[in-house]
PDB file of N, CA, C, O and CB in Angstrom:
ATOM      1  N   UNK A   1      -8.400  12.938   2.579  1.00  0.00           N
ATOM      2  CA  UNK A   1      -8.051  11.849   1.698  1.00  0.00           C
ATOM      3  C   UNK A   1      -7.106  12.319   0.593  1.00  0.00           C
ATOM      4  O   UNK A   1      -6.288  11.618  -0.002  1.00  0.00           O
ATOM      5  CB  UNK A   1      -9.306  11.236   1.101  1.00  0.00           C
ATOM      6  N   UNK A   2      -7.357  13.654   0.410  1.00  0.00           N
ATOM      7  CA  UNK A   2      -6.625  14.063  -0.905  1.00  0.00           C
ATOM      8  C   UNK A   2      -5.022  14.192  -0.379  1.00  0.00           C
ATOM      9  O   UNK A   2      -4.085  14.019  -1.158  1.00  0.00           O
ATOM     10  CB  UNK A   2      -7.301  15.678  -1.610  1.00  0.00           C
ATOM     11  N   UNK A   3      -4.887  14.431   0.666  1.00  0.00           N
ATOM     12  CA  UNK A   3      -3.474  14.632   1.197  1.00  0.00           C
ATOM     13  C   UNK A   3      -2.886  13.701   1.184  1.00  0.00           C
ATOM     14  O   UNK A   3      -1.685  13.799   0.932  1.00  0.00           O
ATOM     15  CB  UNK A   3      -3.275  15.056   2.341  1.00  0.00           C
ATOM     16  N   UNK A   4      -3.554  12.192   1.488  1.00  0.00           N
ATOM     17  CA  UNK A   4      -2.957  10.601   1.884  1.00  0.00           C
ATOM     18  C   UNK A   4      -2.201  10.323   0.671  1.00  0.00           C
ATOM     19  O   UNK A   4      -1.103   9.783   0.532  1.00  0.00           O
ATOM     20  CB  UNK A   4      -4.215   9.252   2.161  1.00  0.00           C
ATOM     21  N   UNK A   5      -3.300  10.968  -0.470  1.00  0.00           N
ATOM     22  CA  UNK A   5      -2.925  10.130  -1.651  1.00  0.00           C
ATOM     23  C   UNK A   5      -1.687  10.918  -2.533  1.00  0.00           C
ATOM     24  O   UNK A   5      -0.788  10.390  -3.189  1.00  0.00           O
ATOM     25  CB  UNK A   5      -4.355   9.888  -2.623  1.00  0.00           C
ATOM     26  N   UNK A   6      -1.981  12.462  -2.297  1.00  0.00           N
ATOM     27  CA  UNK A   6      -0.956  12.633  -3.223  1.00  0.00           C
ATOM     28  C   UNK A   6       0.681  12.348  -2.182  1.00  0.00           C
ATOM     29  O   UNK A   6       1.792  12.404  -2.709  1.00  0.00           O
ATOM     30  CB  UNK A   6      -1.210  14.388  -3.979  1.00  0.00           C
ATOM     31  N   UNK A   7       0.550  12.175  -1.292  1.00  0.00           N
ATOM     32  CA  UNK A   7       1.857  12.063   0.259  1.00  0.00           C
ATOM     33  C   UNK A   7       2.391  10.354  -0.583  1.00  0.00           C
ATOM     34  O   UNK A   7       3.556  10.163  -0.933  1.00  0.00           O
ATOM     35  CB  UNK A   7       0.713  11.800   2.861  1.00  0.00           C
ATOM     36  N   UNK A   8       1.184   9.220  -0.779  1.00  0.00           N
ATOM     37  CA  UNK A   8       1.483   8.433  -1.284  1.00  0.00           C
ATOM     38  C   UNK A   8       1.776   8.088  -2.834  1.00  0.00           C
ATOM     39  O   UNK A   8       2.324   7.002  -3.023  1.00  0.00           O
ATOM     40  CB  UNK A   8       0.884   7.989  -0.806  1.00  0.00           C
ATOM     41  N   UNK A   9       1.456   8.944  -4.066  1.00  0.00           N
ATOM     42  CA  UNK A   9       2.007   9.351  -5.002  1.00  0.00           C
ATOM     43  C   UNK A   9       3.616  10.000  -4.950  1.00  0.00           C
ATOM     44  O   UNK A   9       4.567   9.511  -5.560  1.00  0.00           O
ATOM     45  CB  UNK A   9       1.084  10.124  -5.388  1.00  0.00           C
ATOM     46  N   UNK A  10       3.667  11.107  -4.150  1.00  0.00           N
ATOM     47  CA  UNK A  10       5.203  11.053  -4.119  1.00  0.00           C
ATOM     48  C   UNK A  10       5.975  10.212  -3.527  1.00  0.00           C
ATOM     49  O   UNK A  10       7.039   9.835  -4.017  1.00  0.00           O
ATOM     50  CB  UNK A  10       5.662  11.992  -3.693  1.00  0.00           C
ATOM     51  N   UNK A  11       5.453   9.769  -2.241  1.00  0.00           N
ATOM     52  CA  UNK A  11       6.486   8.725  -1.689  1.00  0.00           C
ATOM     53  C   UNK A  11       6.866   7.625  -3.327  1.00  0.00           C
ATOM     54  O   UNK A  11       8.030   7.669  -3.724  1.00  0.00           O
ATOM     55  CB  UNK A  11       5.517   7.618  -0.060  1.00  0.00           C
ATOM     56  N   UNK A  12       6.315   7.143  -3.763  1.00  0.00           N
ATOM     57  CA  UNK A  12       6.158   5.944  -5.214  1.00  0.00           C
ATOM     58  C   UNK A  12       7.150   7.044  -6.146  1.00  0.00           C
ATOM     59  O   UNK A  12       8.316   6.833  -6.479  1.00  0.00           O
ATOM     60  CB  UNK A  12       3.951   5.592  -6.128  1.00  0.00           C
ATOM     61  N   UNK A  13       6.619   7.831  -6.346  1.00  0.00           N
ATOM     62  CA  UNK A  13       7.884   8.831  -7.329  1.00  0.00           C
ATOM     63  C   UNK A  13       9.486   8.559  -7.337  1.00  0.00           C
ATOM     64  O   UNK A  13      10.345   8.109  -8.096  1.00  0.00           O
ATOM     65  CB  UNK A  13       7.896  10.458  -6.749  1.00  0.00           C
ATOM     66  N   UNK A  14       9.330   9.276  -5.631  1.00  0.00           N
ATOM     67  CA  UNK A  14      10.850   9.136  -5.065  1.00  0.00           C
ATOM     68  C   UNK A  14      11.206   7.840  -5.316  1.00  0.00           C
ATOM     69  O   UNK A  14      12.099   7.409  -6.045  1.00  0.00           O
ATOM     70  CB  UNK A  14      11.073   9.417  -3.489  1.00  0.00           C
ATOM     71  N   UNK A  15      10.502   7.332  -4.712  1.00  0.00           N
ATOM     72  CA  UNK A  15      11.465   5.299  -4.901  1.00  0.00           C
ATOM     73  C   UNK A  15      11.201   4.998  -6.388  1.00  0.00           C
ATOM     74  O   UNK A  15      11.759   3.981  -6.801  1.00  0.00           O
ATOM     75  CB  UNK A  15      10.426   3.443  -3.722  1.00  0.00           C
ATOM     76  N   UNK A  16      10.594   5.562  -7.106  1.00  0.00           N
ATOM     77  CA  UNK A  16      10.829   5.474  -8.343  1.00  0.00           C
ATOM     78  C   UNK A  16      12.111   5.979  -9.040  1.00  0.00           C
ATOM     79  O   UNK A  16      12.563   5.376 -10.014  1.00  0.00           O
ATOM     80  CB  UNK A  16       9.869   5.980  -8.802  1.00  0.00           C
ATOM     81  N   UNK A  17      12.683   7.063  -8.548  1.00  0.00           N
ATOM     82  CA  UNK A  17      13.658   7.955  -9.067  1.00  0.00           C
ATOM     83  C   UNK A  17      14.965   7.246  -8.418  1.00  0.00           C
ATOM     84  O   UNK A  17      16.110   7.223  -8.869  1.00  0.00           O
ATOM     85  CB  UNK A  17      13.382   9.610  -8.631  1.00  0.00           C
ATOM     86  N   UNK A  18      14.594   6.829  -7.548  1.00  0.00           N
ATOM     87  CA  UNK A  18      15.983   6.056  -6.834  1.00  0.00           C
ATOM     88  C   UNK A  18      16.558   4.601  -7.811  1.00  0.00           C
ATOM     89  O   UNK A  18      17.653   4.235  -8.239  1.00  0.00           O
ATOM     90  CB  UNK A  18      15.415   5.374  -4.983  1.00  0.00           C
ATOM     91  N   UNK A  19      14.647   3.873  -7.876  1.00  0.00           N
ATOM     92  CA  UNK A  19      15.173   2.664  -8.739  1.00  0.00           C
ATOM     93  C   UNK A  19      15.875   2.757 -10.151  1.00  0.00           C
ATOM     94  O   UNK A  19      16.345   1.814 -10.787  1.00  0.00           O
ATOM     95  CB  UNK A  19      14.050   1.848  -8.989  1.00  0.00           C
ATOM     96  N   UNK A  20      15.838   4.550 -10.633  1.00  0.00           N
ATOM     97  CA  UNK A  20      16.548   4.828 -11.950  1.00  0.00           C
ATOM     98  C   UNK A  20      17.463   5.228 -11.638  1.00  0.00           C
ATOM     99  O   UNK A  20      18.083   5.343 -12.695  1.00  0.00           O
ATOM    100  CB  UNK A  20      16.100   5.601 -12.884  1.00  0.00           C
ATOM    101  N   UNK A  21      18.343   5.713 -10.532  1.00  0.00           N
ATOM    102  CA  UNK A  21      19.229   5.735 -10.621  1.00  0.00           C
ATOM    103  C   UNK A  21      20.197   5.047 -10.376  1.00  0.00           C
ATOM    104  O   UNK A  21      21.335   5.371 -10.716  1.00  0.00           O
ATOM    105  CB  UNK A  21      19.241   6.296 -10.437  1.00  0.00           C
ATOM    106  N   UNK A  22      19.789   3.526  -9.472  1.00  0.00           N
ATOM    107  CA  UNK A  22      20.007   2.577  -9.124  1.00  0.00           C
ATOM    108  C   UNK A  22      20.771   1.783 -10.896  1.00  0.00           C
ATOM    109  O   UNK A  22      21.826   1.149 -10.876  1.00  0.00           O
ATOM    110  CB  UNK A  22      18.576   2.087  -8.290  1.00  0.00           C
ATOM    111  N   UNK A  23      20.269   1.933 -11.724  1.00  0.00           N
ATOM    112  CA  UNK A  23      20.056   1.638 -13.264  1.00  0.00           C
ATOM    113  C   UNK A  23      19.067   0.347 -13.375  1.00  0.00           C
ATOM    114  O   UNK A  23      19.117  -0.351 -14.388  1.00  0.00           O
ATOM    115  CB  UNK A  23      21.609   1.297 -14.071  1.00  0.00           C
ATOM    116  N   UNK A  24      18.149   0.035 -12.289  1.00  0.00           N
ATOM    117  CA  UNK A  24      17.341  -0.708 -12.290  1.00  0.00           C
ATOM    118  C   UNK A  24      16.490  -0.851 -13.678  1.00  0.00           C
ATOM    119  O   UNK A  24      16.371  -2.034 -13.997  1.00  0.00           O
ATOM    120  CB  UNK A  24      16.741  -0.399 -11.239  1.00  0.00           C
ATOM    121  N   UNK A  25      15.821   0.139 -14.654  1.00  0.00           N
ATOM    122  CA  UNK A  25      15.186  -0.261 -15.508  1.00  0.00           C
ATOM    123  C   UNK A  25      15.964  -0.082 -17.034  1.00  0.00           C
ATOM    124  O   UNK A  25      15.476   0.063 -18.155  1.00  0.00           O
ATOM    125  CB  UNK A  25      13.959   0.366 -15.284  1.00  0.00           C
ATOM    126  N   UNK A  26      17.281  -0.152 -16.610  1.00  0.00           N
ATOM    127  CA  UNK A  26      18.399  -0.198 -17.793  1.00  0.00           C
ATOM    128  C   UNK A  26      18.550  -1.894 -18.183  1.00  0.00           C
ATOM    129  O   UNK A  26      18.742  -2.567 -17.170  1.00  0.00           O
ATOM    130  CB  UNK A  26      20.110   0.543 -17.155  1.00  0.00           C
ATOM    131  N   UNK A  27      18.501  -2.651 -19.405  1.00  0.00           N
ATOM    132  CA  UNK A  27      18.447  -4.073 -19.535  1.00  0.00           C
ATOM    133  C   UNK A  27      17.272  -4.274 -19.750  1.00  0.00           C
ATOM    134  O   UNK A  27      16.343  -3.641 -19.249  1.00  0.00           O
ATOM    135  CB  UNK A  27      18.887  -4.855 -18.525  1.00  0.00           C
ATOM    136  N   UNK A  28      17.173  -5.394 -20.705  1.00  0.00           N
ATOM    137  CA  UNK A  28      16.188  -6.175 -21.510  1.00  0.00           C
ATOM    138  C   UNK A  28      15.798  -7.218 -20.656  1.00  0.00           C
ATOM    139  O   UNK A  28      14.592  -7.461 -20.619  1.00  0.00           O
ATOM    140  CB  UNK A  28      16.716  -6.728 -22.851  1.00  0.00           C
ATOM    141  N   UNK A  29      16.823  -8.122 -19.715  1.00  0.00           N
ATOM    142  CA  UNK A  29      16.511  -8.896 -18.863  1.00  0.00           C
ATOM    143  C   UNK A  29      15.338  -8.940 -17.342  1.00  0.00           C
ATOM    144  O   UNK A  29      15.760  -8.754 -16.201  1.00  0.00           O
ATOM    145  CB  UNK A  29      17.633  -9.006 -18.679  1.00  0.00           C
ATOM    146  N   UNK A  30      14.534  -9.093 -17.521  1.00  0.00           N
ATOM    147  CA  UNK A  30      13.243  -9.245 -15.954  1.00  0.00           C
ATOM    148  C   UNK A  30      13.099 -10.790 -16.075  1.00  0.00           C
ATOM    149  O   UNK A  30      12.896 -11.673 -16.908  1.00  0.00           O
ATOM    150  CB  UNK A  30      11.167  -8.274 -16.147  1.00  0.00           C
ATOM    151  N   UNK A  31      13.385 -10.534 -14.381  1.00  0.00           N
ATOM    152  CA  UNK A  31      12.880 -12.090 -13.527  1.00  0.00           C
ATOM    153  C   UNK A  31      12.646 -11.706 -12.496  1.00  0.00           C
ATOM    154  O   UNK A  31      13.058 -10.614 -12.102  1.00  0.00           O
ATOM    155  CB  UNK A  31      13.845 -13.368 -13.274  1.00  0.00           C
ATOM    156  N   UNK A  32      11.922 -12.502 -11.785  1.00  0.00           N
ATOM    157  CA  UNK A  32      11.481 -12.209 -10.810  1.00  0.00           C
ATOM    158  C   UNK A  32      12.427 -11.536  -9.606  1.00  0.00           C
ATOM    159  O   UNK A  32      12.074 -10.676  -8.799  1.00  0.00           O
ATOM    160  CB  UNK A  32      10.895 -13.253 -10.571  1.00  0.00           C
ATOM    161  N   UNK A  33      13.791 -12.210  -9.731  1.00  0.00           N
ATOM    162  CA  UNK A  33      14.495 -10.900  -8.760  1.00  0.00           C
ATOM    163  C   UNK A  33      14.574  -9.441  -8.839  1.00  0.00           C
ATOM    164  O   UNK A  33      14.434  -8.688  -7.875  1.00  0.00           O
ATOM    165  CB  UNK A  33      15.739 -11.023  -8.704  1.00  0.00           C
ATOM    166  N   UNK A  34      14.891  -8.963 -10.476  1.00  0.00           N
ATOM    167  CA  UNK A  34      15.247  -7.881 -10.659  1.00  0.00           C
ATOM    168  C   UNK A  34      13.567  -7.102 -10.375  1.00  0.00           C
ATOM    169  O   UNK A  34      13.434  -6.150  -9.607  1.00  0.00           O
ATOM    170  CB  UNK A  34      16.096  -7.808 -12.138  1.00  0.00           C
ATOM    171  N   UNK A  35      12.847  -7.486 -10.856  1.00  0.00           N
ATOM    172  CA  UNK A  35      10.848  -7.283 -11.019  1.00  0.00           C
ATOM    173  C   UNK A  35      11.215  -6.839  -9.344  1.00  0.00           C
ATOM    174  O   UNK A  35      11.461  -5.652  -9.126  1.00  0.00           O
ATOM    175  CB  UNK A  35       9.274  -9.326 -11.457  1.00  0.00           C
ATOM    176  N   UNK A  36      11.236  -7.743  -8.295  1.00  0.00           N
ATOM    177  CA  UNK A  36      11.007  -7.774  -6.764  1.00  0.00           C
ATOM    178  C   UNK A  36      11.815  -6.424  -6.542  1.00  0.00           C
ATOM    179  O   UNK A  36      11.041  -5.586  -6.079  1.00  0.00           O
ATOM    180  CB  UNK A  36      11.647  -9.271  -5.849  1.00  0.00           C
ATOM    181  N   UNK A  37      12.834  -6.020  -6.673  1.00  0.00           N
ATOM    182  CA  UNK A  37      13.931  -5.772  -5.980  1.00  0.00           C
ATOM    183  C   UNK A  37      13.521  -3.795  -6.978  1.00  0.00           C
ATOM    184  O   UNK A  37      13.983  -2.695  -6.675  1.00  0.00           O
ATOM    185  CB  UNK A  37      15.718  -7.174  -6.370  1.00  0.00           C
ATOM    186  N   UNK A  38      12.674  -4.110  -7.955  1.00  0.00           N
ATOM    187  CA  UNK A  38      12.197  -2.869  -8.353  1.00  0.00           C
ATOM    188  C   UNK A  38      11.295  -2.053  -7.723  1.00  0.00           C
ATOM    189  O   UNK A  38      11.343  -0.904  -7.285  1.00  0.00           O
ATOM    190  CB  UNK A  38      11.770  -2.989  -9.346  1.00  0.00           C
ATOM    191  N   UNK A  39      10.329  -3.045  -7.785  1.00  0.00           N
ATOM    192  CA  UNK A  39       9.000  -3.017  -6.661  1.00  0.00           C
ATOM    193  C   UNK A  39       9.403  -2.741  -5.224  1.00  0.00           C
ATOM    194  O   UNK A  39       8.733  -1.842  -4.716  1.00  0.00           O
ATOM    195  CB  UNK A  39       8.184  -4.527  -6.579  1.00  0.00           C
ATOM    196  N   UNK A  40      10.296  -3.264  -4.462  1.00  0.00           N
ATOM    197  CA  UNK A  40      10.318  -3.053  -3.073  1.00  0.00           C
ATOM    198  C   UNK A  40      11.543  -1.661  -2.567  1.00  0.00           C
ATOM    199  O   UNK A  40      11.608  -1.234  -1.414  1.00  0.00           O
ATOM    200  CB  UNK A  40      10.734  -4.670  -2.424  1.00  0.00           C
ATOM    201  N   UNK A  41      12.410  -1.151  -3.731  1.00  0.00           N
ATOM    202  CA  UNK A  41      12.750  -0.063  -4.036  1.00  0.00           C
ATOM    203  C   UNK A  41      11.974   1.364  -4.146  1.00  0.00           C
ATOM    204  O   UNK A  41      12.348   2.449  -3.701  1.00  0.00           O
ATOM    205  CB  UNK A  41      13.179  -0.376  -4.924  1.00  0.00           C
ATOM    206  N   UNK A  42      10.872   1.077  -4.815  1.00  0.00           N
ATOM    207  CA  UNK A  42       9.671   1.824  -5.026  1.00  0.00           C
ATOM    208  C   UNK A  42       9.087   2.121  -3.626  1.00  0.00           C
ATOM    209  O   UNK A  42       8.958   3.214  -3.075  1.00  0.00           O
ATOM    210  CB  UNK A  42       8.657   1.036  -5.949  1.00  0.00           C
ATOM    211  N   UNK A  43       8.757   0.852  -3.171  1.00  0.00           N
ATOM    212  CA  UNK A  43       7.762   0.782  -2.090  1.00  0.00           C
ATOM    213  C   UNK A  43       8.610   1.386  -0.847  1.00  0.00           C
ATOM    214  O   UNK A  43       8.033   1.908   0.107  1.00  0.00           O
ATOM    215  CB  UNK A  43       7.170  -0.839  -1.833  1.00  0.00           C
ATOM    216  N   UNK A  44      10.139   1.268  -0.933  1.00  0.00           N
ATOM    217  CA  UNK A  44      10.667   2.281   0.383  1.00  0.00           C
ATOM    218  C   UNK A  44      11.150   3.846   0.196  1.00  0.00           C
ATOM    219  O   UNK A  44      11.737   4.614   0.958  1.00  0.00           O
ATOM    220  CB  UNK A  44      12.017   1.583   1.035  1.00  0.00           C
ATOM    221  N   UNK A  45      10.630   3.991  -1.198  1.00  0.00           N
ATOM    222  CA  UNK A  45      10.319   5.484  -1.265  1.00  0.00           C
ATOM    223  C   UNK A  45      11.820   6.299  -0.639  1.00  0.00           C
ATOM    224  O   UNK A  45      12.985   5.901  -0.658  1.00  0.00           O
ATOM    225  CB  UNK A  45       8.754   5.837  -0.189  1.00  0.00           C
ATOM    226  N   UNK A  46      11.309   7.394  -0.179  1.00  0.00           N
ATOM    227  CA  UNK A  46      12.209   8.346   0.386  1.00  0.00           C
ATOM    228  C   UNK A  46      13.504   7.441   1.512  1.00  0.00           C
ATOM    229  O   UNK A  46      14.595   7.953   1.764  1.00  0.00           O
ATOM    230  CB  UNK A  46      11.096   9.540   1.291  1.00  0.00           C
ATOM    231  N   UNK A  47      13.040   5.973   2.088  1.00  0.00           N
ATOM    232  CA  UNK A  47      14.189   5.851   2.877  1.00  0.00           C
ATOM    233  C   UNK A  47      15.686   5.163   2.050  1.00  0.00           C
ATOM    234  O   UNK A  47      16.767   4.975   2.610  1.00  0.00           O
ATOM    235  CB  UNK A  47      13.657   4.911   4.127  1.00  0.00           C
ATOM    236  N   UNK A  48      15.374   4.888   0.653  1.00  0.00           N
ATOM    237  CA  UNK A  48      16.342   4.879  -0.046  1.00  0.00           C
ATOM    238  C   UNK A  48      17.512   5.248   0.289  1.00  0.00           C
ATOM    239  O   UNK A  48      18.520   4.587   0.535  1.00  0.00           O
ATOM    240  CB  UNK A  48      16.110   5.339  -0.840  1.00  0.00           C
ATOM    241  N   UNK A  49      17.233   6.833   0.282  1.00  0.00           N
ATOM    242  CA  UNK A  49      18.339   8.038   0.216  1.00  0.00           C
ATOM    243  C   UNK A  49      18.747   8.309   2.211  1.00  0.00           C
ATOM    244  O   UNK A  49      19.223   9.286   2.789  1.00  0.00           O
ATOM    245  CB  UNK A  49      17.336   9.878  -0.788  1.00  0.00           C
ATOM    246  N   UNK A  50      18.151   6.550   2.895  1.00  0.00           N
ATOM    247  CA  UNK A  50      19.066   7.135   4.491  1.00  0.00           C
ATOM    248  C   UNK A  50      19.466   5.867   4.644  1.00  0.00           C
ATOM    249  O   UNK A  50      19.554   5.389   5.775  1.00  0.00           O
ATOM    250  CB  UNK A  50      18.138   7.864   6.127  1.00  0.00           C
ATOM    251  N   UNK A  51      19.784   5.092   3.447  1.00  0.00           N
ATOM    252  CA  UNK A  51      20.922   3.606   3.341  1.00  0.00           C
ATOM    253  C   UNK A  51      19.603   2.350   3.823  1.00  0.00           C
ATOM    254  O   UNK A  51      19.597   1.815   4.931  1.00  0.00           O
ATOM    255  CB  UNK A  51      22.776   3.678   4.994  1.00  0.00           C
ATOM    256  N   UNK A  52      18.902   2.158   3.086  1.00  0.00           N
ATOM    257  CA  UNK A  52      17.928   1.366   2.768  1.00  0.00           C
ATOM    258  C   UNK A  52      18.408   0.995   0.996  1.00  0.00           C
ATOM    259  O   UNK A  52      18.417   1.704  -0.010  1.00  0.00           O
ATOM    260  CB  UNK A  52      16.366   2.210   3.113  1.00  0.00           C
ATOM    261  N   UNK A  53      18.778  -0.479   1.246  1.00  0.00           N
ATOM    262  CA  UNK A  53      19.557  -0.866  -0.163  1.00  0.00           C
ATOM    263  C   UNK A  53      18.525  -1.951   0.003  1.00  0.00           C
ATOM    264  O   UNK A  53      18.962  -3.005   0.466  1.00  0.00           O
ATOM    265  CB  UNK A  53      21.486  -1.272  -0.328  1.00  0.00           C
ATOM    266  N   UNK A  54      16.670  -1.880  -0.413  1.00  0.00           N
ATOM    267  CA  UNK A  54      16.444  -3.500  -0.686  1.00  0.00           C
ATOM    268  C   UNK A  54      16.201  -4.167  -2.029  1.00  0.00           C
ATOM    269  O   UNK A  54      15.611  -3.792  -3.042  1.00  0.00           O
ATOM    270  CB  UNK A  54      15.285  -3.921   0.026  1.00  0.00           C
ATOM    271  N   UNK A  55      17.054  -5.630  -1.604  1.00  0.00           N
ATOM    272  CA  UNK A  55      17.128  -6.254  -3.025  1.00  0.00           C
ATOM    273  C   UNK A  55      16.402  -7.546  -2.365  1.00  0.00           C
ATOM    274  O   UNK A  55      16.440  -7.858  -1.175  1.00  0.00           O
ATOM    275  CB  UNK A  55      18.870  -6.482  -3.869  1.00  0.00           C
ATOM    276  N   UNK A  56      15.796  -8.158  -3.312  1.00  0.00           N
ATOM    277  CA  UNK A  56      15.273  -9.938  -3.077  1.00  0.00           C
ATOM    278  C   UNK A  56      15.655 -10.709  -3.908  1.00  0.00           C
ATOM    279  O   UNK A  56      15.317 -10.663  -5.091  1.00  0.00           O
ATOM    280  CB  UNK A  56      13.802 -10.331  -3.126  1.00  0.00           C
ATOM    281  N   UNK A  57      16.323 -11.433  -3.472  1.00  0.00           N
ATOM    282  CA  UNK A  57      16.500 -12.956  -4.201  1.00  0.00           C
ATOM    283  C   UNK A  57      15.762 -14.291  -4.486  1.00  0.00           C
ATOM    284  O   UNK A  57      15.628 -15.125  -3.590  1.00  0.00           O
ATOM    285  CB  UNK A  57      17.315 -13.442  -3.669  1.00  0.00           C
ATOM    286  N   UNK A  58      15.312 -14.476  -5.666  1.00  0.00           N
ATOM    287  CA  UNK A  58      14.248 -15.146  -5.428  1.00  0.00           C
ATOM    288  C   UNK A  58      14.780 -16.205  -6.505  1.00  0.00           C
ATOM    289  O   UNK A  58      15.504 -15.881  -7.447  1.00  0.00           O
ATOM    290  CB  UNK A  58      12.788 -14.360  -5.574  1.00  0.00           C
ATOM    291  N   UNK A  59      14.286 -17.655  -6.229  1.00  0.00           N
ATOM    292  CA  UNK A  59      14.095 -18.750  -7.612  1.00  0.00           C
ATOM    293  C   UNK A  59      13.231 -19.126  -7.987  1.00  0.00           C
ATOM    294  O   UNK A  59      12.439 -19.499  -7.121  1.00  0.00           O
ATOM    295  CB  UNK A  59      14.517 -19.821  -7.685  1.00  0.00           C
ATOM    296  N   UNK A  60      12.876 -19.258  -9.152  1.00  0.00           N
ATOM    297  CA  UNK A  60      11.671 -20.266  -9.968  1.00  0.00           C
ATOM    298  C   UNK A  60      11.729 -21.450 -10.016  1.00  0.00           C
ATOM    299  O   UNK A  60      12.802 -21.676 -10.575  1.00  0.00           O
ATOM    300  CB  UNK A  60      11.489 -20.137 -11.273  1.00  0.00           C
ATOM    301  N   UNK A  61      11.177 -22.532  -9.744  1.00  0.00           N
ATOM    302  CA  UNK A  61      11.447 -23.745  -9.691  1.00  0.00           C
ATOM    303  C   UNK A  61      10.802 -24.368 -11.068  1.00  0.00           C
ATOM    304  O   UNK A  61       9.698 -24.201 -11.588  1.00  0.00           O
ATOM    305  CB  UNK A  61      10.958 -24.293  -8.362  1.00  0.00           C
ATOM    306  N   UNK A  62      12.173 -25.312 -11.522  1.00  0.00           N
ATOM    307  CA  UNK A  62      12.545 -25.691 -13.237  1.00  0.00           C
ATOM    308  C   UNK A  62      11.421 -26.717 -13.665  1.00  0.00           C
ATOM    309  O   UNK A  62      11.062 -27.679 -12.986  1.00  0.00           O
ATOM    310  CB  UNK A  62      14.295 -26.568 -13.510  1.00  0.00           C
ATOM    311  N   UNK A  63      11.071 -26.461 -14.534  1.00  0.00           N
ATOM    312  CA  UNK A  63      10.039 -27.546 -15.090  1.00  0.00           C
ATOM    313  C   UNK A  63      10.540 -29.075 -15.148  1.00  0.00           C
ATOM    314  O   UNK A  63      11.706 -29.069 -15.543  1.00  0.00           O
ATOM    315  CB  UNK A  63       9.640 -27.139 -16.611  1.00  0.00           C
ATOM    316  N   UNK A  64      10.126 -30.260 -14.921  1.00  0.00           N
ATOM    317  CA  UNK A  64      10.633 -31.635 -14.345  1.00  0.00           C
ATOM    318  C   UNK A  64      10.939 -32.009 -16.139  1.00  0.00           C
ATOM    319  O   UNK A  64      10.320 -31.364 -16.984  1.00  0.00           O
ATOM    320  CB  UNK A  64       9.192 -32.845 -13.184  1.00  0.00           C
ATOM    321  N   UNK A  65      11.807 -32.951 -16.499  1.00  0.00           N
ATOM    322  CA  UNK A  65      12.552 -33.259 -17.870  1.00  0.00           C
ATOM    323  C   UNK A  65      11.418 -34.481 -18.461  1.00  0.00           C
ATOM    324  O   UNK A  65      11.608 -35.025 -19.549  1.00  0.00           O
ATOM    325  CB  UNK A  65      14.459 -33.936 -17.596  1.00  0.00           C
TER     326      UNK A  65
END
């Protein structure tokens, strides 16, 4: 178990280090695209760096007038 987890601690690192260099957590601005597109950066870890570019586009739907 101890192997799973730290294998899955670095994998999260790496896609962490990618989403900074990406300049992902540069800007005051979060919505749910930039939030998604951080998160699923993270979550592909090491395949980042073999042309894995994922971004999501997402909308909020506007409160009625």
């Amino acid at each position: 178990m101890r192997v799973g987890s730290a294998l899955i601690v670095i994998w999260l690192i790496i896609g962490g280090f990618a989403a900074f260099q990406r300049g992902y957590f540069s800007g005051s601005e979060v919505n749910c695209a930039r939030l998604s597109t951080v998160l699923v950066t993270m979550a592909a870890g090491p395949l980042n760096y073999f042309g894995v570019n994922p971004t999501i586009e997402c909308t909020v739907p506007q409160p009625s007038q």
